[in-house]
MDTraj code that builds the backbone (N, CA, C; nanometers):
import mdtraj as md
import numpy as np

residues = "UNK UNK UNK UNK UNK UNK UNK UNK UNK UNK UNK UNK UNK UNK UNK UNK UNK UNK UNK UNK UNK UNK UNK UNK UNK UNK UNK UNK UNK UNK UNK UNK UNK UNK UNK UNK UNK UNK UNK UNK UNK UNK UNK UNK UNK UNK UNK UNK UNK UNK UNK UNK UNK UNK UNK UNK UNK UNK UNK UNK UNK UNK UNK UNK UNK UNK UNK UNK UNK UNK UNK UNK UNK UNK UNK UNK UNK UNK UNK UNK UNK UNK UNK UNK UNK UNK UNK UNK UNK UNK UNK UNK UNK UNK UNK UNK UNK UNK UNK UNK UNK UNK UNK UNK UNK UNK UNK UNK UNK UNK UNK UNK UNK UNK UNK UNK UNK UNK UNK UNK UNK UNK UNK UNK UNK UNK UNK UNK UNK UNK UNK UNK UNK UNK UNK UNK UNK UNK UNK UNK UNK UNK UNK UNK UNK UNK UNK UNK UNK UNK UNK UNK UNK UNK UNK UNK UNK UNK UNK UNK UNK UNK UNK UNK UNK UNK UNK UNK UNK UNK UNK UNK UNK UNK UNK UNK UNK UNK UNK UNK UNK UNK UNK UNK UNK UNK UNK UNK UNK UNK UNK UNK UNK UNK UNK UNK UNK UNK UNK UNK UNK UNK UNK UNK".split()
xyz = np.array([
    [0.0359, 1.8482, -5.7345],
    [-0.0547, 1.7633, -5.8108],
    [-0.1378, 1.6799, -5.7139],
    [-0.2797, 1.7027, -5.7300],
    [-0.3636, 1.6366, -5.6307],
    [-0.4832, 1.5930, -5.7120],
    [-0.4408, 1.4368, -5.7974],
    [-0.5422, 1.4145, -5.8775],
    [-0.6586, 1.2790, -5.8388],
    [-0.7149, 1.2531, -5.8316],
    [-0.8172, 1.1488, -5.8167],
    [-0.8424, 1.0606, -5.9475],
    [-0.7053, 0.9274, -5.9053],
    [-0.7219, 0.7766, -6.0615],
    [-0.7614, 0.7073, -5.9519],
    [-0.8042, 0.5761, -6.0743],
    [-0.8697, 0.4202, -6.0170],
    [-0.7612, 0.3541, -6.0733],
    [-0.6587, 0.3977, -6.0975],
    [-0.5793, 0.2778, -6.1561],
    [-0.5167, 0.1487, -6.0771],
    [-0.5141, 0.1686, -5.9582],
    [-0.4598, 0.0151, -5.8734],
    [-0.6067, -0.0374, -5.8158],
    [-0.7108, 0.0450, -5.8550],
    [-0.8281, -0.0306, -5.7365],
    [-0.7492, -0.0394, -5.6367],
    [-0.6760, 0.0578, -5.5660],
    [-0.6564, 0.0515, -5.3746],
    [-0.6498, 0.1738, -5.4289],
    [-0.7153, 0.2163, -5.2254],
    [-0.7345, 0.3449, -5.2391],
    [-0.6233, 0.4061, -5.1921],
    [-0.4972, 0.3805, -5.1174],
    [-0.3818, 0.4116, -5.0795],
    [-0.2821, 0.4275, -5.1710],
    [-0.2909, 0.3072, -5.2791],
    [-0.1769, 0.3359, -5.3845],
    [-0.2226, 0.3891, -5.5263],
    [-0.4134, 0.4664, -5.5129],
    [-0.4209, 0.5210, -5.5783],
    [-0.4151, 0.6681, -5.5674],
    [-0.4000, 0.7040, -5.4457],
    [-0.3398, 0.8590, -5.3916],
    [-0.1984, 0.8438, -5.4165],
    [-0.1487, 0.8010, -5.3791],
    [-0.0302, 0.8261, -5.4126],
    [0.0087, 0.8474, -5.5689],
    [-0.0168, 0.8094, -5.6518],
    [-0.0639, 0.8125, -5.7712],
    [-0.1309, 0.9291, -5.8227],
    [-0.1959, 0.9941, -5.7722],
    [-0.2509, 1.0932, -5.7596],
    [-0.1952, 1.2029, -5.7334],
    [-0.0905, 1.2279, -5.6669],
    [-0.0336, 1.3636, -5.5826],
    [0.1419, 1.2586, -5.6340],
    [0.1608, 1.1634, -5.6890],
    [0.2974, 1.1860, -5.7131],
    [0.3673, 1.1605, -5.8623],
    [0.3506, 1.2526, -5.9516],
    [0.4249, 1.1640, -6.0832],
    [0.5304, 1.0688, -6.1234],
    [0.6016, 1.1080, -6.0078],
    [0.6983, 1.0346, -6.0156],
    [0.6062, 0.8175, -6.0115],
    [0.5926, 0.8701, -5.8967],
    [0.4627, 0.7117, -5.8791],
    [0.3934, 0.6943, -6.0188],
    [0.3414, 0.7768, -6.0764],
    [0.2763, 0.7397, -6.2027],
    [0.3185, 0.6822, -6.3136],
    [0.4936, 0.7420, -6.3115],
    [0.5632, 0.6815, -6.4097],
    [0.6649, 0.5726, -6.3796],
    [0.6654, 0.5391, -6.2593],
    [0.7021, 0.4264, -6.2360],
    [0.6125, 0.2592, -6.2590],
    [0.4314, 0.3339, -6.2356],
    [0.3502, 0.2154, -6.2440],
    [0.3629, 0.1924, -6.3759],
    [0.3723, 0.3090, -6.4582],
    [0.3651, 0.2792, -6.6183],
    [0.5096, 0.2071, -6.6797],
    [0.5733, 0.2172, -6.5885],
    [0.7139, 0.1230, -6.5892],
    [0.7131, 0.0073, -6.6085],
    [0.6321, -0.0379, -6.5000],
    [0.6104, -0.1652, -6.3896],
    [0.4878, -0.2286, -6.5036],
    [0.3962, -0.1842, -6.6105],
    [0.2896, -0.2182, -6.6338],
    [0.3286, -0.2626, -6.7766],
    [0.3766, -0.3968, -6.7566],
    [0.4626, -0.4738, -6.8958],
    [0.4806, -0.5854, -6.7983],
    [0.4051, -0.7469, -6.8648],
    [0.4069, -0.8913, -6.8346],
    [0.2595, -0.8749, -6.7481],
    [0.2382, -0.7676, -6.6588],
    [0.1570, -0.8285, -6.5370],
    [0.0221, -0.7338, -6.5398],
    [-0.0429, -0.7922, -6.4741],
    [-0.1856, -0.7151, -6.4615],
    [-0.1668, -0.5900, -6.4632],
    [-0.2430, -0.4793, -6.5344],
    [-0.2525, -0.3217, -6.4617],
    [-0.2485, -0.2703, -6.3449],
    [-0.3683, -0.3098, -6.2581],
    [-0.3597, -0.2885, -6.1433],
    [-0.2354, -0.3490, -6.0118],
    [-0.2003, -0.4684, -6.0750],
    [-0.0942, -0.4959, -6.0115],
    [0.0919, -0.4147, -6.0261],
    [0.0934, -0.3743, -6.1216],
    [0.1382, -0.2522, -6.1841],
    [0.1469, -0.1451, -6.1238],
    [0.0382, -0.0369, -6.1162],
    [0.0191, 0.0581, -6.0488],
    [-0.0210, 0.0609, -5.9049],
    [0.0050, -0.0438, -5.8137],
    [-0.0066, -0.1022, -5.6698],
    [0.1094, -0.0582, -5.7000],
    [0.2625, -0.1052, -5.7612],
    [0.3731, -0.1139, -5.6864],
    [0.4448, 0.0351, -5.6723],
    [0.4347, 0.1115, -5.7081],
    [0.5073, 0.2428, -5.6407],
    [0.4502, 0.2892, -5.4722],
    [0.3199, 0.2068, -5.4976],
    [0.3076, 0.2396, -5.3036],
    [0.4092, 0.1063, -5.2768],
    [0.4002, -0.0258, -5.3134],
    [0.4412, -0.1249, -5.2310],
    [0.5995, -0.0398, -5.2109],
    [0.6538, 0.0016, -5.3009],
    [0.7774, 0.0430, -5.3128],
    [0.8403, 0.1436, -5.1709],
    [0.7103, 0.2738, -5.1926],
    [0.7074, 0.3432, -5.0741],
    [0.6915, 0.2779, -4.9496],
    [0.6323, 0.1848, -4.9298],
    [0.6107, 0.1299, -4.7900],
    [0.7245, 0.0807, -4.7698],
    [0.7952, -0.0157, -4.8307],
    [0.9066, -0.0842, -4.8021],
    [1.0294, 0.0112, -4.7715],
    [1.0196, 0.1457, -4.8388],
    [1.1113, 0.2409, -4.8368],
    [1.1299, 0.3275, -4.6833],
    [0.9998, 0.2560, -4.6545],
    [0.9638, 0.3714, -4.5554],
    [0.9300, 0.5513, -4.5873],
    [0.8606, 0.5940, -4.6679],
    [0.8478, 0.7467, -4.7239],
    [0.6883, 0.7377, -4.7516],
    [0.6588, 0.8351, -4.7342],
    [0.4987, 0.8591, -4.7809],
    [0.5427, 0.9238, -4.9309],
    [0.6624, 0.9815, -4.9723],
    [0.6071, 0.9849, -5.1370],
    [0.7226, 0.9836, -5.2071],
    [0.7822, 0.9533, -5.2922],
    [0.8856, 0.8539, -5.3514],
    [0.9059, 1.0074, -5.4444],
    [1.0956, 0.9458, -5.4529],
    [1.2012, 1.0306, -5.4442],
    [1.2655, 1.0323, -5.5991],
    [1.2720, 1.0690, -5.6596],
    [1.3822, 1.0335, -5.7810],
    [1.5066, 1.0369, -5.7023],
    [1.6209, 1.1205, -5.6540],
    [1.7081, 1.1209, -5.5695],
    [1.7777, 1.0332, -5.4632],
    [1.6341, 1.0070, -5.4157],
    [1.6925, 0.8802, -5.3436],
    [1.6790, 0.7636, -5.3487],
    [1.6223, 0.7005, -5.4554],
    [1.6067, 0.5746, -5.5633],
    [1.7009, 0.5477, -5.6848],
    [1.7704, 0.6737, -5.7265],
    [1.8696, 0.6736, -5.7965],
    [1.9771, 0.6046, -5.7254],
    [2.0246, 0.6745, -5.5885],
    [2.1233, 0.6268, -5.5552],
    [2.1355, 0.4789, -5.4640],
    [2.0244, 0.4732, -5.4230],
    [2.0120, 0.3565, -5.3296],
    [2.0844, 0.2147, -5.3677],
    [2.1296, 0.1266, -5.2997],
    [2.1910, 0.0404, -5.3083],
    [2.1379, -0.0513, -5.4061],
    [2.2233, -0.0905, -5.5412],
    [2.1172, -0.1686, -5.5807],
    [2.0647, -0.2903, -5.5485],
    [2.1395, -0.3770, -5.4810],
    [2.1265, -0.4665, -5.4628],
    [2.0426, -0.4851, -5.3366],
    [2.0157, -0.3993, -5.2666],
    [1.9244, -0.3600, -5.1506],
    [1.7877, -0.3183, -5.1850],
    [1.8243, -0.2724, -5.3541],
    [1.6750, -0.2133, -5.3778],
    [1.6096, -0.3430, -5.4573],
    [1.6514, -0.4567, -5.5218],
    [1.6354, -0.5773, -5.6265],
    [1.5311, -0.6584, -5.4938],
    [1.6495, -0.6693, -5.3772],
    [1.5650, -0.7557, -5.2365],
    [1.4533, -0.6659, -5.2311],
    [1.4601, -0.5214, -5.2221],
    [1.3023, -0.4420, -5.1716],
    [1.1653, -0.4910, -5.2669],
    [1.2526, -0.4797, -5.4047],
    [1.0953, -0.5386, -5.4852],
    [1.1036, -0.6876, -5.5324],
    [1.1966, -0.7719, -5.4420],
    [1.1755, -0.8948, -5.4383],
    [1.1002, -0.9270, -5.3547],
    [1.0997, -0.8608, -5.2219],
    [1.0484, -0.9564, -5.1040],
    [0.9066, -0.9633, -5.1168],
    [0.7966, -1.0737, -5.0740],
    [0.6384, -1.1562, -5.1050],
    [0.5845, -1.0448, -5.0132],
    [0.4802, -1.0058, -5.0961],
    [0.5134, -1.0131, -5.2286],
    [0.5458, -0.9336, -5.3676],
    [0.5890, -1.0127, -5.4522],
    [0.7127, -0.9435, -5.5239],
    [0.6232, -0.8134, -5.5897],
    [0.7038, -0.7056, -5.6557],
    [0.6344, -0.5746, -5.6753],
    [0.6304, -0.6012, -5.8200],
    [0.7161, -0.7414, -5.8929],
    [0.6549, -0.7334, -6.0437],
    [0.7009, -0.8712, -6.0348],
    [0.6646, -0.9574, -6.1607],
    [0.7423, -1.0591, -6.1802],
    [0.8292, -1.1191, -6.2075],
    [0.9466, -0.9978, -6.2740],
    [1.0721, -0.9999, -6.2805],
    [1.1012, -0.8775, -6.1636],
    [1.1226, -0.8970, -6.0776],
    [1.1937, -0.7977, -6.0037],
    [1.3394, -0.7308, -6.0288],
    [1.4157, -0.8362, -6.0400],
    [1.5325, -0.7748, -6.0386],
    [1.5380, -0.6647, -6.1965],
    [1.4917, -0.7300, -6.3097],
    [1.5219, -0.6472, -6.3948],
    [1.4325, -0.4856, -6.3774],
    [1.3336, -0.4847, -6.3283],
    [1.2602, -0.4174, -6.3413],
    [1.3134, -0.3170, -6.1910],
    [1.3468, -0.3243, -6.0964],
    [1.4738, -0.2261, -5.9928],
    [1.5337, -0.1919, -6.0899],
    [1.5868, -0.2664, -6.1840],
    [1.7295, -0.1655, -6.2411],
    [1.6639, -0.0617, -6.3049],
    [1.5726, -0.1250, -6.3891],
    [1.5064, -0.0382, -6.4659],
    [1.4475, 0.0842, -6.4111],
    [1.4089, 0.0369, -6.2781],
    [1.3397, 0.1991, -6.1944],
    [1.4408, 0.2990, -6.1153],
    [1.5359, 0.2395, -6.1247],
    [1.6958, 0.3145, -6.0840],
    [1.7538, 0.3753, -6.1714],
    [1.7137, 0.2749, -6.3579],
    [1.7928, 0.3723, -6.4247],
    [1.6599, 0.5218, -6.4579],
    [1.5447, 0.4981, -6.4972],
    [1.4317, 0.6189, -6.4822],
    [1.4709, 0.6678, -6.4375],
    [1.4780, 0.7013, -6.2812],
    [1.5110, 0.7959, -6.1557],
    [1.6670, 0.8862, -6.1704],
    [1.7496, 0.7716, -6.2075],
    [1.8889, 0.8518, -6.2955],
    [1.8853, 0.9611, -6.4152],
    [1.7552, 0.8892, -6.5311],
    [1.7734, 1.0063, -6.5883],
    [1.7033, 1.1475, -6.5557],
    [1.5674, 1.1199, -6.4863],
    [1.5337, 1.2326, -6.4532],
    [1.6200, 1.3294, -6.3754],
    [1.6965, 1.2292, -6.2721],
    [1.8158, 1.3553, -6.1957],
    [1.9089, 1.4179, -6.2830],
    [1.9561, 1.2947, -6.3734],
    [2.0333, 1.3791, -6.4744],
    [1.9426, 1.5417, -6.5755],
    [1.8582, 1.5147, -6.6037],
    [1.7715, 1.5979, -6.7116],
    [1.7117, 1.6867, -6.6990],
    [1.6380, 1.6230, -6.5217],
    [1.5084, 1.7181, -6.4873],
    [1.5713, 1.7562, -6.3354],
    [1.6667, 1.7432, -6.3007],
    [1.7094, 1.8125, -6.1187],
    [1.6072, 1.7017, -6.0523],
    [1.5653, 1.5719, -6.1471],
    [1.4577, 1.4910, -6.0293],
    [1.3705, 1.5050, -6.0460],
    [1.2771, 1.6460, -6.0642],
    [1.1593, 1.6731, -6.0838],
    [1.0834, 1.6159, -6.2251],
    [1.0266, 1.5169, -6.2183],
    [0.9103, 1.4394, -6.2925],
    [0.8331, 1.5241, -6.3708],
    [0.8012, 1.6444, -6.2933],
    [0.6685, 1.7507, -6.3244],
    [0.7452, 1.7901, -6.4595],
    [0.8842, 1.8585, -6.4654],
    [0.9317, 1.9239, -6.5521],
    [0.9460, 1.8540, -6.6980],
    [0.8985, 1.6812, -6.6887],
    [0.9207, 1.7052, -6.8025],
    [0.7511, 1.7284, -6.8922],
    [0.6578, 1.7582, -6.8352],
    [0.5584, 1.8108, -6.8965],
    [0.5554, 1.9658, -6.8772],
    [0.5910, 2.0296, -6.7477],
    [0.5183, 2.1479, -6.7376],
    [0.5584, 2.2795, -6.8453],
    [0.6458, 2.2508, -6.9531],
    [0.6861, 2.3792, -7.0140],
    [0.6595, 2.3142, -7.1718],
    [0.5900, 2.2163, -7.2099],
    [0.6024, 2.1445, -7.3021],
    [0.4867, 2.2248, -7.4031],
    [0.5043, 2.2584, -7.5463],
    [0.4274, 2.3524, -7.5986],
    [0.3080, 2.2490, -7.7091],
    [0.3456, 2.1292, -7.7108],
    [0.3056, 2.0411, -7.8270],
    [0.2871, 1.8888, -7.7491],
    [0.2015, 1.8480, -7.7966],
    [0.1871, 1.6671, -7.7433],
    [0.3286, 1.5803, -7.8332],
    [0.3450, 1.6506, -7.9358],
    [0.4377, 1.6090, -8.0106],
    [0.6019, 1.6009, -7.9483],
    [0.6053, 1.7363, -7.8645],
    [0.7627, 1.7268, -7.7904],
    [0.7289, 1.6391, -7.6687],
    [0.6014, 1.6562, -7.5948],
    [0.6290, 1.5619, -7.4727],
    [0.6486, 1.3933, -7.5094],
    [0.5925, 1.3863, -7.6127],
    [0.6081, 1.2433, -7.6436],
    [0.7635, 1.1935, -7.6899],
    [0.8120, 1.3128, -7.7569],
    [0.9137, 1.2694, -7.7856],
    [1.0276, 1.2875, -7.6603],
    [0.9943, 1.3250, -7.5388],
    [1.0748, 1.3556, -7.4146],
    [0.9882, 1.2241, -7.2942],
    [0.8841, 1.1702, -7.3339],
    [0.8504, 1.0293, -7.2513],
    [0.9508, 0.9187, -7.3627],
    [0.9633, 0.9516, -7.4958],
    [1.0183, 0.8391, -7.5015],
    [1.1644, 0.7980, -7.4914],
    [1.2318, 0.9058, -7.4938],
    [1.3595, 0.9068, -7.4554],
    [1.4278, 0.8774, -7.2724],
    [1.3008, 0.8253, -7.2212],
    [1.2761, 0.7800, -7.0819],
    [1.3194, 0.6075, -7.0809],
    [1.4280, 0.5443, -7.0182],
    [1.4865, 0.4316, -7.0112],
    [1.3226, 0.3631, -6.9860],
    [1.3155, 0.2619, -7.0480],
    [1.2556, 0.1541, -7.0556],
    [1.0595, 0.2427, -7.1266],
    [1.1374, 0.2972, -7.1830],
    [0.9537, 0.3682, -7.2271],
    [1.0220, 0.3598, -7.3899],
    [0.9358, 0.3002, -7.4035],
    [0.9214, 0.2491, -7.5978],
    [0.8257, 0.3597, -7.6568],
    [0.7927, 0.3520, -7.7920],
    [0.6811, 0.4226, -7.8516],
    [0.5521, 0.4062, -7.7535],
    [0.5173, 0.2816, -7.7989],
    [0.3703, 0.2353, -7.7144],
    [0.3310, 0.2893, -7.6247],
    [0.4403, 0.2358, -7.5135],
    [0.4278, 0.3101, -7.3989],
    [0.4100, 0.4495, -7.3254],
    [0.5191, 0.5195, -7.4550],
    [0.4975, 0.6731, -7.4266],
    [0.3626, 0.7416, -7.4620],
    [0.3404, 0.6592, -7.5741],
    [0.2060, 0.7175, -7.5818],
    [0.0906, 0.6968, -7.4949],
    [0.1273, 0.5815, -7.4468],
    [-0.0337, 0.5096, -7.3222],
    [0.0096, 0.6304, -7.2317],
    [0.0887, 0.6691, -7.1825],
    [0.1345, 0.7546, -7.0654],
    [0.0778, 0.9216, -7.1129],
    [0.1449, 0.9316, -7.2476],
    [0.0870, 1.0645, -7.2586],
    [-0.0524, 1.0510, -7.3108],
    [-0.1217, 0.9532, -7.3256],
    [-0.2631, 0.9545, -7.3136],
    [-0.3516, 0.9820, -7.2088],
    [-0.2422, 0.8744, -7.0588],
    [-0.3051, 0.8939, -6.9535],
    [-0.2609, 1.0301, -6.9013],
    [-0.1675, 1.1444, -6.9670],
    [-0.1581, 1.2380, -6.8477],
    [-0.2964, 1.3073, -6.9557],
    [-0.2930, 1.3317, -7.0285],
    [-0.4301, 1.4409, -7.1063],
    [-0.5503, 1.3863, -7.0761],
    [-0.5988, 1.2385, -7.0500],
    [-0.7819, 1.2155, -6.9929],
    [-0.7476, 1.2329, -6.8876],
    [-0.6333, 1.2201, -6.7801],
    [-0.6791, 1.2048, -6.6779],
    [-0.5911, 1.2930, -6.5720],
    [-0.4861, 1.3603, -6.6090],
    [-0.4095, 1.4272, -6.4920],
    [-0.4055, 1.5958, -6.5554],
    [-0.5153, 1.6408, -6.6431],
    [-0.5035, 1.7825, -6.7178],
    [-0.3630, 1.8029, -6.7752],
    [-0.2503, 1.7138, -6.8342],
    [-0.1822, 1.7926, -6.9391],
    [-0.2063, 1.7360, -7.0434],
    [-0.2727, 1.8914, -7.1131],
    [-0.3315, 1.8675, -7.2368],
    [-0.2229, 1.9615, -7.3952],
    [-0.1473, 1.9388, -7.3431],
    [-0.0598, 2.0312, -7.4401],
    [-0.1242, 2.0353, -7.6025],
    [-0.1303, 2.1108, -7.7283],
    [-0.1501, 2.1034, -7.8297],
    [-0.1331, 1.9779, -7.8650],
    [-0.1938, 1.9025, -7.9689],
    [-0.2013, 1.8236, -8.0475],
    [-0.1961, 1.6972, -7.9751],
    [-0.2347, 1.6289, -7.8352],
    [-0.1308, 1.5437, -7.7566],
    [-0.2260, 1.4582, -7.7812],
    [-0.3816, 1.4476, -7.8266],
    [-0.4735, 1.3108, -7.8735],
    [-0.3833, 1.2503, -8.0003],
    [-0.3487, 1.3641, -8.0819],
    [-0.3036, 1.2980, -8.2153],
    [-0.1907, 1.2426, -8.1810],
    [-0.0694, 1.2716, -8.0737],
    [0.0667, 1.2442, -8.0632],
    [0.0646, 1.1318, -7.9902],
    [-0.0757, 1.1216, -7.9086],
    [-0.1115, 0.9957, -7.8517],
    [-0.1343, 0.8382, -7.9381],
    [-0.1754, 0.9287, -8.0538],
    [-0.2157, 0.7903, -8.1263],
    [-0.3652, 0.7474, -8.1064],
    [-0.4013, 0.6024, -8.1226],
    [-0.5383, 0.5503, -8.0694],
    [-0.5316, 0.5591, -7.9489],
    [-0.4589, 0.5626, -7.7960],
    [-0.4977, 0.5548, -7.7100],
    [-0.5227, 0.6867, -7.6545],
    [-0.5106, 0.8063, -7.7985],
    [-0.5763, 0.9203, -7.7379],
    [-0.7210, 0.9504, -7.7580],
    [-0.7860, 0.8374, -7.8285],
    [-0.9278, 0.8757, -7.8625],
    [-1.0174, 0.8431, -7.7526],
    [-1.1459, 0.9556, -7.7689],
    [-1.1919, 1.0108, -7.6756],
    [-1.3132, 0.9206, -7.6515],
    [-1.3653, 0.8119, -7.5762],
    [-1.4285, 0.7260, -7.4902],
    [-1.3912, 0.5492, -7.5734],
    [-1.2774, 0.5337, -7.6211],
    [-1.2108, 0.4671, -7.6499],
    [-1.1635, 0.3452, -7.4417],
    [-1.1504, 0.2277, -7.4897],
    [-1.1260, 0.1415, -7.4230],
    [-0.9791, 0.0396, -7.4268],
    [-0.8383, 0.1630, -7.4820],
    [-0.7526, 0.0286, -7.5001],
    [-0.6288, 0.0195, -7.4013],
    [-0.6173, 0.1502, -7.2714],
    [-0.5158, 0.1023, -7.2238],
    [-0.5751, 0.1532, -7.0802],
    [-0.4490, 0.1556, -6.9743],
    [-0.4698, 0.1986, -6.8356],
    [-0.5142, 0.3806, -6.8546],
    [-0.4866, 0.4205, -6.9934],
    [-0.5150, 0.6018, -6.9961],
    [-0.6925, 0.5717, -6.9238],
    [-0.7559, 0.4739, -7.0255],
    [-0.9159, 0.4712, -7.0052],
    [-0.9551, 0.4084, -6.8572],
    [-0.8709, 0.3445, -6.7565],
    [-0.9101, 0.3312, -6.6477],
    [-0.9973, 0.4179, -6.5208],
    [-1.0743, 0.4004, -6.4641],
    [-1.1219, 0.5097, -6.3985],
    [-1.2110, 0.4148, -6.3045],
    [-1.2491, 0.3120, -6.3120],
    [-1.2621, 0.2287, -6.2174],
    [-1.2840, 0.0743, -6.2618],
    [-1.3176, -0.0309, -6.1488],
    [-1.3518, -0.1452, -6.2168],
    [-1.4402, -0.2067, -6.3677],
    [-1.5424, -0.1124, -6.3814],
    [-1.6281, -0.1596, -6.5144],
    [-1.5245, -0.1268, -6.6051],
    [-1.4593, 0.0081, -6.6688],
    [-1.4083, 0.0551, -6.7579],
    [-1.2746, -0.0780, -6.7259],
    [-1.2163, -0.0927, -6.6293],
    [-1.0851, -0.1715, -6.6051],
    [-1.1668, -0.3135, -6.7270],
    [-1.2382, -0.3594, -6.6868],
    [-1.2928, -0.4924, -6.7106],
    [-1.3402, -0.4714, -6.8684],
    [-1.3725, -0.3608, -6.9406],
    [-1.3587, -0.3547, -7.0999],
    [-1.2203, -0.3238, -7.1054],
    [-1.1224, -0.2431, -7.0688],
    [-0.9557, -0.2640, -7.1354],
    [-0.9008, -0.3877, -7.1185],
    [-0.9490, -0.4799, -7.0396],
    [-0.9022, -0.5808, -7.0111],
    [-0.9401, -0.6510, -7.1591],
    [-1.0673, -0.6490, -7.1904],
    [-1.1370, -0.7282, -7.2595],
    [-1.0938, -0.7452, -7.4135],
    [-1.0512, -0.5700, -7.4248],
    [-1.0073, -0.5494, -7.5434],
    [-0.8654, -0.5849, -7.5737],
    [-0.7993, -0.5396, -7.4406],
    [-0.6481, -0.6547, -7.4738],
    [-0.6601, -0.7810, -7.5094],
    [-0.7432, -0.8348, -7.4457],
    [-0.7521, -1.0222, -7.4557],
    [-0.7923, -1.0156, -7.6107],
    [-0.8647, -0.9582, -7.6483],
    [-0.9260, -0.9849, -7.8127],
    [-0.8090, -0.9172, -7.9086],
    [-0.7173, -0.8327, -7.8717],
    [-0.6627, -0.7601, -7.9357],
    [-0.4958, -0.9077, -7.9395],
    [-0.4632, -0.9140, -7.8522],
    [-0.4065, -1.0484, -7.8152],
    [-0.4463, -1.1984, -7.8866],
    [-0.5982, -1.2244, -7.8821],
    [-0.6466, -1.2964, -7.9810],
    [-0.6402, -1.2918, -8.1133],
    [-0.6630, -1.1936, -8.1841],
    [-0.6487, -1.0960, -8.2879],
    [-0.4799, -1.1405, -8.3773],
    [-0.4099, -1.1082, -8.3079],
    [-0.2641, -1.0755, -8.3328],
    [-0.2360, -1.2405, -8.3158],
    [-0.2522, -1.2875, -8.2357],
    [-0.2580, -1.4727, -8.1973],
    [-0.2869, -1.5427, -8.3646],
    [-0.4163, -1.5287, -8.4371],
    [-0.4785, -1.5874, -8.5642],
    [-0.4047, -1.4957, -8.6416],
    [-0.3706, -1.4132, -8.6219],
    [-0.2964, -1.3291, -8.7849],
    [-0.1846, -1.4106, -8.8055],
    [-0.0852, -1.4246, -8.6929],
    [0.0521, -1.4705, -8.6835],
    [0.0169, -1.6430, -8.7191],
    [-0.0841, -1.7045, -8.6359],
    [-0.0702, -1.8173, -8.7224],
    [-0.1373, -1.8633, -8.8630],
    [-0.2097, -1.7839, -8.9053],
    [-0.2615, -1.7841, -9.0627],
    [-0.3545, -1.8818, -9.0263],
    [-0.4663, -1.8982, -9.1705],
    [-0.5451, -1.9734, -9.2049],
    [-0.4979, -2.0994, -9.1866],
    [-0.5967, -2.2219, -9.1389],
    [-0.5612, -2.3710, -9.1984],
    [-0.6790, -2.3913, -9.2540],
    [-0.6148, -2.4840, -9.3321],
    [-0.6988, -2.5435, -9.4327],
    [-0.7849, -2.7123, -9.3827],
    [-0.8929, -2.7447, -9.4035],
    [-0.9733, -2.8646, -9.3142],
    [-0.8750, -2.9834, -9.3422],
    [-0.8941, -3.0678, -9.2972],
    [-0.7999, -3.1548, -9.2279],
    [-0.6507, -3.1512, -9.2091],
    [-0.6144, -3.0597, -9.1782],
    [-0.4784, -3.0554, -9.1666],
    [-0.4875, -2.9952, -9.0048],
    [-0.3621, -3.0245, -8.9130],
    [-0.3370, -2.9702, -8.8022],
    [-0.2283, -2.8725, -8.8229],
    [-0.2109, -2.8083, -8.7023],
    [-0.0636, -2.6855, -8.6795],
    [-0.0227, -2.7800, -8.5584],
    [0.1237, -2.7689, -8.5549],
    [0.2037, -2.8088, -8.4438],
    [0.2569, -2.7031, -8.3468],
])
top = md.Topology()
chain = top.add_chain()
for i, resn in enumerate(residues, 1):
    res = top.add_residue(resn, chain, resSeq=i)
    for name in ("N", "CA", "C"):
        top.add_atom(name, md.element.get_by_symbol(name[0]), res)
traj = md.Trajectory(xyz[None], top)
C-alpha cells in the first residue's frame, strides 16, 4: 500500500500513513478528545520513539506495557490521555494478532460488501459505530477499498464531496471546512440539549 493522505499536515507522518494501515488505524484510534491532525501525527511519533520506520502489530502487542504508557507519555505526549489510549493501542494490535496473523490489510482485502467490513472495523477494541464508519469512509475516498455498498454502510460520512470527518481530509482548506462543520455540528447538539429559554429568565 503506497497511498498519498493530508491527514497529519506532516509530510513524514503522512507517508507513513500512506504505505502503513496499521498507522492508519491507529490515528483513527488516537482521533477522539484531540485535534485530527494531532491524531494522525501520532503513529509516526509512536514509530520514532520505537525506533522502526513502520509499525508492527506483533511487536506493540507484546511490548511492555508500562514502557509503552512512558513512550506515548513522554513531551510531547502522543494524545491527551496517554496512558488510556497505549492500552487501547495494545489491545487493537492484540486483536488483529489474534484474528488477522497481525496483518491490518486482511481485514479489508477479502471483504465482499461495505456492510461486512464495517461490521469487522467495529468489532475492533475501541472502534464504536461512528468511528467505524469515519474509517470505512476514509478507506473508500481515499485508500481504493471500495467494496459493494460501503458509501451506504458508511453512512453520511460516505457522501460524495461532503465535509464531516478526517475521510474528507486531503489538505489544509478541506481540513479547515471539517473543522468548521464539527464546531457547528457541536454547536448544534450544544442548543438542542439545552432547549429554548424564554426572555427574562437565565440557565445556570
Amino acid at each position: 500500500m503506497n497511498i498519498t493522505v493530508r491527514l497529519a499536515q506532516q509530510q513524514e507522518a503522512d507517508e507513513l500513513l500512506g504505505r502503513s494501515p496499521l498507522a492508519a488505524l491507529i490515528g483513527m484510534l488516537l482521533d477522539q478528545q484531540i485535534p485530527m491532525e494531532w491524531a494522525f501525527s501520532g503513529p509516526h511519533t509512536i514509530a520514532q520513539r520505537m525506533r522502526v520506520d513502520d509499525l508492527d502489530a506483533h511487536d506493540i502487542a507484546v511490548h511492555d506495557p508500562e514502557a509503552f504508557v512512558a513512550l506515548l507519555s513522554a513531551k510531547p505526549a502522543v494524545h491527551r490521555y496517554p496512558g488510556s489510549m497505549a492500552k487501547r493501542i495494545q489491545q487493537l494490535c492484540q486483536y488483529l494478532v489474534d484474528h488477522y496473523d497481525g496483518d491490518p490489510l486482511a481485514l479489508w482485502r477479502d471483504v465482499s460488501t461495505g456492510r461486512e467490513l464495517l461490521a469487522r472495523l467495529n468489532a475492533l477494541p475501541g472502534f464504536g459505530k461512528q468511528k467505524s464508519q469515519i474509517f470505512l469512509a476514509l478507506l473508500g475516498k481515499q485508500y481504493g477499498v471500495t467494496p459493494e455498498g460501503w458509501r451506504e454502510a458508511a453512512g453520511p460520512y460516505g457522501e460524495a464531496g461532503s465535509y464531516r470527518s478526517v475521510a474528507d481530509i486531503t489538505g489544509p482548506e478541506s481540513l479547515a471546512k471539517v473543522r468548521a462543520y464539527k464546531q457547528e455540528a457541536k454547536r448544534a447538539a450544544k442548543q438542542a440539549t439545552s432547549g429554548p429559554t424564554t426572555p427574562g429568565t437565565t440557565r445556570s
